[in-house]
C-alpha positions as CSV (number, residue, x, y, z in Angstrom):
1,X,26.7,-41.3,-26.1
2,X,23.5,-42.2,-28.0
3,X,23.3,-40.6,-31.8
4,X,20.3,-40.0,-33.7
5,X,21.2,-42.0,-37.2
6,X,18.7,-42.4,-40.4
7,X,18.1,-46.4,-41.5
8,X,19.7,-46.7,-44.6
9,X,16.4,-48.4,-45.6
10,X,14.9,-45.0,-45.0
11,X,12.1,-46.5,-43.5
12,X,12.1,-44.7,-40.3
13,X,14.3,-42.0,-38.6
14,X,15.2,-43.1,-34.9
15,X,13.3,-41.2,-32.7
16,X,14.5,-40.7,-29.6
17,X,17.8,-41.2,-27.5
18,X,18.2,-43.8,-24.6
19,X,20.8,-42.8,-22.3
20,X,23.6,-45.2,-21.1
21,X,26.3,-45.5,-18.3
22,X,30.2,-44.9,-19.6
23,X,31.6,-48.5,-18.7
24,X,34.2,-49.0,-20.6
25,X,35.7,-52.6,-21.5
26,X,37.5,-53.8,-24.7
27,X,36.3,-57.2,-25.7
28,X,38.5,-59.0,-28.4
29,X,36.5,-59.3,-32.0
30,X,34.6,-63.1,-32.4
31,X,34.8,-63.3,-28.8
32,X,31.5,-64.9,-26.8
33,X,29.0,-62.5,-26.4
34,X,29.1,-60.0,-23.0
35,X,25.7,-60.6,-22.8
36,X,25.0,-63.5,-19.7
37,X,21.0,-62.6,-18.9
38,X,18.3,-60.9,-19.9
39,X,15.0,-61.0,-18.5
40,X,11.8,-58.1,-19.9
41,X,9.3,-58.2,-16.6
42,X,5.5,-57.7,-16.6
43,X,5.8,-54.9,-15.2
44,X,7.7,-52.7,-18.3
45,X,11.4,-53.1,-17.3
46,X,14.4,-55.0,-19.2
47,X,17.0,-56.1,-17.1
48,X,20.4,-57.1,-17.9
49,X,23.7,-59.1,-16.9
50,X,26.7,-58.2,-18.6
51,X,30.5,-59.0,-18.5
52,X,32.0,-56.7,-16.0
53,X,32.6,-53.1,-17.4
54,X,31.2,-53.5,-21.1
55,X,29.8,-50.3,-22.7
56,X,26.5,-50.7,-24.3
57,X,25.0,-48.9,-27.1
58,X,21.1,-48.9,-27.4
59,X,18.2,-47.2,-29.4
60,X,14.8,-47.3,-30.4
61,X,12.8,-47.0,-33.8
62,X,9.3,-46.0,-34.3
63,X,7.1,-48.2,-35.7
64,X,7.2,-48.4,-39.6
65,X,3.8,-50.4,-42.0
66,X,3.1,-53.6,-39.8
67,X,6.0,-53.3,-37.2
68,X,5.7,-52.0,-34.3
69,X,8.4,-49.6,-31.9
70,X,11.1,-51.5,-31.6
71,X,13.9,-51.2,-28.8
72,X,17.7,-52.9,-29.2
73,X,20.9,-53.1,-27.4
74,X,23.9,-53.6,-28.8
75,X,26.6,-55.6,-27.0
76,X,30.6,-56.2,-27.5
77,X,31.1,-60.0,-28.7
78,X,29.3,-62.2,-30.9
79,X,26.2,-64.8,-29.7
80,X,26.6,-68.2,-30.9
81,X,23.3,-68.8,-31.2
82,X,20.7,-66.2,-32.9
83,X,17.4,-66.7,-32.5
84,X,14.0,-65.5,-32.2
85,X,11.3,-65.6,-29.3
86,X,8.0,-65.3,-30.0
87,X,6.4,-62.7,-27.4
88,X,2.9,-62.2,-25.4
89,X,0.7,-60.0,-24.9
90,X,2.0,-56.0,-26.1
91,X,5.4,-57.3,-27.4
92,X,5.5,-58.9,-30.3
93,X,8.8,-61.2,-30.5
94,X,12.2,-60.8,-29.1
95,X,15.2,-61.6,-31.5
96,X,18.7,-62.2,-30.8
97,X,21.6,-62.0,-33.3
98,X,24.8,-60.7,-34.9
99,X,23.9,-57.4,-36.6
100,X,27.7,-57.4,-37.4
101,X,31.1,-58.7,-36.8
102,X,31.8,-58.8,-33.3
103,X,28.2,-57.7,-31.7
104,X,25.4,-59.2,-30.1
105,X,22.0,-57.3,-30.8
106,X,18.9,-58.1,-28.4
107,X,15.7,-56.5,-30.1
108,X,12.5,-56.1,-28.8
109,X,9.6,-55.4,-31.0
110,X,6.1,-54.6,-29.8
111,X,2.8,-54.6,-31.0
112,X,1.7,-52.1,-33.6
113,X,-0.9,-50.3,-31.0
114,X,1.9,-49.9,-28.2
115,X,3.3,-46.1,-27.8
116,X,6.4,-45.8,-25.8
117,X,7.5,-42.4,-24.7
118,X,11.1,-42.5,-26.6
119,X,12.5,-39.2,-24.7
120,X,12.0,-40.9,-21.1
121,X,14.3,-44.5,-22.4
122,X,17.4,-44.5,-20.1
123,X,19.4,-47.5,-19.9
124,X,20.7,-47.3,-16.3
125,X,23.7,-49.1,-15.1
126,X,23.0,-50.4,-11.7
127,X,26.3,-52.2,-10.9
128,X,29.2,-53.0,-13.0
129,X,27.8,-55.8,-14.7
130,X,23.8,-55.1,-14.1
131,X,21.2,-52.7,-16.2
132,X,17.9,-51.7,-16.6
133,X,15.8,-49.9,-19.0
134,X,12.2,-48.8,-17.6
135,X,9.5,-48.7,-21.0
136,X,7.8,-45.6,-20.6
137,X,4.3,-45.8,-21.8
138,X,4.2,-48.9,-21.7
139,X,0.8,-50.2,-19.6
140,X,1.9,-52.5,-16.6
141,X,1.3,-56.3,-16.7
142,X,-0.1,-56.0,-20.9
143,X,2.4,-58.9,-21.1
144,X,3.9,-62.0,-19.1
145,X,7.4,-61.8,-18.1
146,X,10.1,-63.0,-20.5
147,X,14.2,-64.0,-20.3
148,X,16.9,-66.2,-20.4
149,X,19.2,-66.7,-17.5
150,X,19.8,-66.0,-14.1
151,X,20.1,-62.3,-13.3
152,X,21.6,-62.7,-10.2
153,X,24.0,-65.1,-10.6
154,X,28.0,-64.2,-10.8
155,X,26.7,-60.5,-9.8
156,X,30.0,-58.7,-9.3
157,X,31.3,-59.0,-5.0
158,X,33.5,-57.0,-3.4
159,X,35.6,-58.6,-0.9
160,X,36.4,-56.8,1.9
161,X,38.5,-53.1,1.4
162,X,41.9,-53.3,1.9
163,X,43.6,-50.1,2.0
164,X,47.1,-49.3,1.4
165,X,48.4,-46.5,3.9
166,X,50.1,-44.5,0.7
167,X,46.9,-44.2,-0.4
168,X,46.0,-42.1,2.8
169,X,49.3,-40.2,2.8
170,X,48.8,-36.6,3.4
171,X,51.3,-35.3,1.1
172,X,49.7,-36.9,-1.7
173,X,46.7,-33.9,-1.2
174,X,46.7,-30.9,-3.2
175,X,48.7,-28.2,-1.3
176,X,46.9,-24.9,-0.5
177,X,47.9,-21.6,1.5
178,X,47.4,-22.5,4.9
179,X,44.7,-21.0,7.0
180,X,43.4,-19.3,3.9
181,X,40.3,-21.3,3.5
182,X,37.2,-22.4,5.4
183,X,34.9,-25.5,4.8
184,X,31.8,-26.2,6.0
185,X,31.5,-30.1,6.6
186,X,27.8,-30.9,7.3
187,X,26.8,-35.0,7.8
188,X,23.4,-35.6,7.4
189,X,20.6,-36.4,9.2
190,X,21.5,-37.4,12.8
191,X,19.6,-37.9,16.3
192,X,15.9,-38.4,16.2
193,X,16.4,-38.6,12.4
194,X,18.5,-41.5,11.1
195,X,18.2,-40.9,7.3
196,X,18.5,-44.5,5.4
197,X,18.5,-47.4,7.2
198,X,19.5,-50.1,4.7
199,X,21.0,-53.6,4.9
200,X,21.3,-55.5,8.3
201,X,20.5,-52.0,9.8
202,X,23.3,-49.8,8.6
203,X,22.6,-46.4,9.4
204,X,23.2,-43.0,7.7
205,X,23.7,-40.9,10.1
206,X,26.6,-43.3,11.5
207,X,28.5,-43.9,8.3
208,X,28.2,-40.1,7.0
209,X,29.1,-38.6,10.5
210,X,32.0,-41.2,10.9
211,X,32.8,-39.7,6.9
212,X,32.2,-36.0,7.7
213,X,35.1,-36.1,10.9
214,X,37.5,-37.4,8.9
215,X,37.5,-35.2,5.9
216,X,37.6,-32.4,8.0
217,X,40.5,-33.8,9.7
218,X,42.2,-34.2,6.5
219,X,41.4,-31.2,5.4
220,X,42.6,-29.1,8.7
221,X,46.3,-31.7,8.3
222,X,46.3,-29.5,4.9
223,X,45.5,-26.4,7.0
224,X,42.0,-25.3,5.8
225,X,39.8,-24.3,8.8
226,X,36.8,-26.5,8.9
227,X,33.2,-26.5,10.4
228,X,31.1,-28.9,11.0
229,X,27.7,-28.5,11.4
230,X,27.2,-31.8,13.9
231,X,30.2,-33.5,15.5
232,X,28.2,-35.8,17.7
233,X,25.0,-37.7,17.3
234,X,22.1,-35.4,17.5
235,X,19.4,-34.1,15.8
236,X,19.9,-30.8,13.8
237,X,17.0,-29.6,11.1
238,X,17.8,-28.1,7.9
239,X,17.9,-24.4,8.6
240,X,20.5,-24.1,11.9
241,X,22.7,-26.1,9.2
242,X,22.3,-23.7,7.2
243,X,22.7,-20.6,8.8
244,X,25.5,-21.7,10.9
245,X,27.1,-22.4,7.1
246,X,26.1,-19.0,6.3
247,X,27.8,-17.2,9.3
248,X,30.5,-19.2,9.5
249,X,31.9,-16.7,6.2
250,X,33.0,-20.1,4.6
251,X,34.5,-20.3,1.1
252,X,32.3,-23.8,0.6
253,X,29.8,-26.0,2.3
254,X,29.8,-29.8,1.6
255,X,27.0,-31.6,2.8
256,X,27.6,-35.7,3.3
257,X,24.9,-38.3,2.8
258,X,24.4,-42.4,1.9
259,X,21.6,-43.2,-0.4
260,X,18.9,-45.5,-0.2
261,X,16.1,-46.7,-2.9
262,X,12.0,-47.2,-2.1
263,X,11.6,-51.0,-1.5
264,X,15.2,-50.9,-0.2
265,X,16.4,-52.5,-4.1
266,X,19.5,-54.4,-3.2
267,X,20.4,-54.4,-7.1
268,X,20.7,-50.4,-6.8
269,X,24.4,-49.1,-6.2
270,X,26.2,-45.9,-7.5
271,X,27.4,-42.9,-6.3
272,X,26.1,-39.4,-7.1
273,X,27.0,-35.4,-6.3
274,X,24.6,-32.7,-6.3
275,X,25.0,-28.8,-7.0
276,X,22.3,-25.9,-6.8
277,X,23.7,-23.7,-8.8
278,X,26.4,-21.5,-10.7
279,X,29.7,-22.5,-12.0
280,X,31.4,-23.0,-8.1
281,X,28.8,-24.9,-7.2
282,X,29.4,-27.6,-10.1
283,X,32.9,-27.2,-9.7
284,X,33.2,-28.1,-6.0
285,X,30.4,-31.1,-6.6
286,X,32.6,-32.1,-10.1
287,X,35.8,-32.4,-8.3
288,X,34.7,-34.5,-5.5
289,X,32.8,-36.7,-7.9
290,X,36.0,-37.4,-9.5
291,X,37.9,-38.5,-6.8
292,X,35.2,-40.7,-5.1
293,X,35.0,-42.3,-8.6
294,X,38.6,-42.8,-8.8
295,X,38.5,-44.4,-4.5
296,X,35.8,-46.7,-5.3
297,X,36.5,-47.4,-9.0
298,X,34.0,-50.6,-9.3
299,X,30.7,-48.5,-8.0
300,X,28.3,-47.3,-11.1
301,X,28.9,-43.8,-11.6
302,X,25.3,-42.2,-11.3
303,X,26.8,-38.8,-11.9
304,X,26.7,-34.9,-11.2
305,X,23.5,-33.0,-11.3
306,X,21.7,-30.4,-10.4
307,X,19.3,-30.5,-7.4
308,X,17.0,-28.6,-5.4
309,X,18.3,-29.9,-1.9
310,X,17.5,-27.1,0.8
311,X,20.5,-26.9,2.3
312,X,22.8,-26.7,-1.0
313,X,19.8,-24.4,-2.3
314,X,19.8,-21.8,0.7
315,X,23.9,-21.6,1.3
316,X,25.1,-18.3,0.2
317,X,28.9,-20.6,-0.8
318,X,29.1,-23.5,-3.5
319,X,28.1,-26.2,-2.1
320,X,27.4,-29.7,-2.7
321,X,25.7,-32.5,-1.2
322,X,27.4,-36.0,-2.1
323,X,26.1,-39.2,-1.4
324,X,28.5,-41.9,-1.0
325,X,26.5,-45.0,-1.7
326,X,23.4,-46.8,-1.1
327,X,23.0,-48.1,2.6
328,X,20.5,-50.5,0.6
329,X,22.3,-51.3,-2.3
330,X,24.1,-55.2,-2.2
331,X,27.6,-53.9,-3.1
332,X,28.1,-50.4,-1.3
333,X,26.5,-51.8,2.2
334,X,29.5,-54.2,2.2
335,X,31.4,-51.5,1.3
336,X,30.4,-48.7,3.5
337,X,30.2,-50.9,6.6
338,X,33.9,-51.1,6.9
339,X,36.2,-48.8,8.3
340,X,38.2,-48.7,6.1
341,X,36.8,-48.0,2.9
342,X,35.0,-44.7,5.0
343,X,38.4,-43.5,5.2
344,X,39.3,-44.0,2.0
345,X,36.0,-42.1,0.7
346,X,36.4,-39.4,3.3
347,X,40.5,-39.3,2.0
348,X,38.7,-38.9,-1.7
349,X,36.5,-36.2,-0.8
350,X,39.1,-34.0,1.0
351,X,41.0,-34.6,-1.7
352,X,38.3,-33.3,-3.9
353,X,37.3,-30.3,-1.9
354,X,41.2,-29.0,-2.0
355,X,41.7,-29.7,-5.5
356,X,38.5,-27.4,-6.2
357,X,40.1,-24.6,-4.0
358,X,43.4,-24.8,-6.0
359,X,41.2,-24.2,-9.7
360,X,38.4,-22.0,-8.5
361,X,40.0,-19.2,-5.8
């Protein structure tokens, strides 16, 4: 997590926080940097190519006499050769070193008259081994594109999912009293409504419908009685899901989606559970978040949070809507194409589902 420190100069007090993914990934001290790219674009964004895994530490300073706000990141391994670009425009310079032993430190300083928004810095990670920090306040083309390296190149690929049946075994599930629970399973979308339509035209509504009858076939194997809210391809709105949720007396409703980014970003990936409300709620949408984590261990964990969705907003059960991947996103279109890797995320959230029943009824 980011800290608020003072500079033992005492010239300035950082300001804000930027917010980071929790990759983790020991590098040994002296070794070469796990910085491989970076490139700052026109149009206010740095983006990054890292080692596989690392966790990064970054922060910003207010500006202080003659410098301007600066922003650095902090990276495991040491560069072998500092240096010290002279910028354009709104930024100032860019400067590369070894603040100490065993870290690389990319700074960017800009010009004294810029004003970032320090509260709205997030350093997001997009893959395993990609990032990106969006300047707030920053004006939009004040500056011509600067970086080194290709940050494309030796991106992370997944080969194709190959599952081991033990990891499907039933009896690895959580065990709960049989025919004392009820699930509502709702995939999205559906029919006249497709949801995403991402890379090489994979669908939504067929990967989360293909998802949604499997966990509640895994979940009625563990003897919970489940609804679904489609079980064929058709289109359903938002309020007959919903109130057949409601009258169905369920002790949850879990609604199943695939993400997808505007201008269909192919370096976007993740995956991401919602909750409306109350302690249940964030509960049911923690534990399945853990265990689709744990089935996909390589996809950027974009986390749990709270959301306004209508149909995890107007349930009267906890519910939570997850969303599985982006149908758009270079890495989980490979993934979520194949057969088997559905079952293995539908596996994940069953698994989820009953281990929330065990701790919270």
């Amino acid at each position: 997590m980011f800290k608020d420190k003072s500079l033992k100069s005492k010239l300035a007090l950082f300001a804000g926080v930027i917010f980071f993914s929790n990759f983790v990934f020991s590098l040994p001290l002296r070794s070469a940097s796990a910085l491989a790219a970076w490139a700052l674009t026109s149009n206010g964004s740095l983006k990054l190519r890292t080692s596989a895994g690392v966790k990064l530490d970054a922060f910003y300073q207010s500006s202080t006499g003659d410098k301007g706000e600066r922003v650095w990141v902090d990276f495991p391994g040491e560069l072998s050769k500092p240096r010290t670009l002279k910028g354009n425009g709104s930024v100032k310079e860019i400067r590369l070193g070894k603040p100490s032993e065993g870290i690389t430190r990319l700074v960017i300083e800009f010009s004294p008259s810029v004003r970032l928004e320090p509260s709205k810095l997030k350093l997001i990670g997009i893959s395993s081994n990609t990032w990106e920090l969006k300047f707030k306040g920053l004006e939009s083309n004040s500056f011509s594109s600067i970086g080194e390296g290709n940050i494309i190149r030796n991106s992370i690929k997944r080969t194709f999912e190959k599952i081991n049946r033990q990891d499907l075994d039933l009896s690895s599930l959580p065990n709960v009293p049989y025919g004392k629970y009820k699930i509502v399973i709702d995939p999205g979308h559906g029919g006249s409504d497709p949801g995403a339509v991402g890379i090489n035209g994979l669908r939504e509504t067929d990967v989360v419908l293909e998802v949604s009858k499997k966990v509640s076939q895994f979940l009625t194997n563990k003897g919970v009685k489940t609804v679904l809210t489609r079980n064929h391809e058709r289109t359903l709105d938002l309020q007959p899901r919903v109130t057949r949720a409601n009258n169905s007396k369920a002790n949850a409703f879990v609604s199943i989606h695939a993400n997808a980014t505007r201008g269909k970003r192919r370096d976007v990936n993740g995956l991401e559970t919602y909750y409306y409300s109350g302690y249940k709620g964030y509960s049911l949408a923690k534990n399945i978040h853990k265990q689709i984590l744990i089935a996909s261990s390589q996809s950027p964990d974009r986390g749990v949070r709270r959301s306004r969705f209508y149909v995890i907003r107007k349930t009267s059960m906890p519910a939570a809507l997850v969303e599985i991947g982006f149908v758009t996103g270079m890495y989980d279109a490979a993934l979520l194409r194949q057969k088997p890797y559905r079952e293995k995320i539908a596996f994940a959230i069953a698994k989820g589902i009953l281990n929330y029943l065990k701790v919270s009824n």
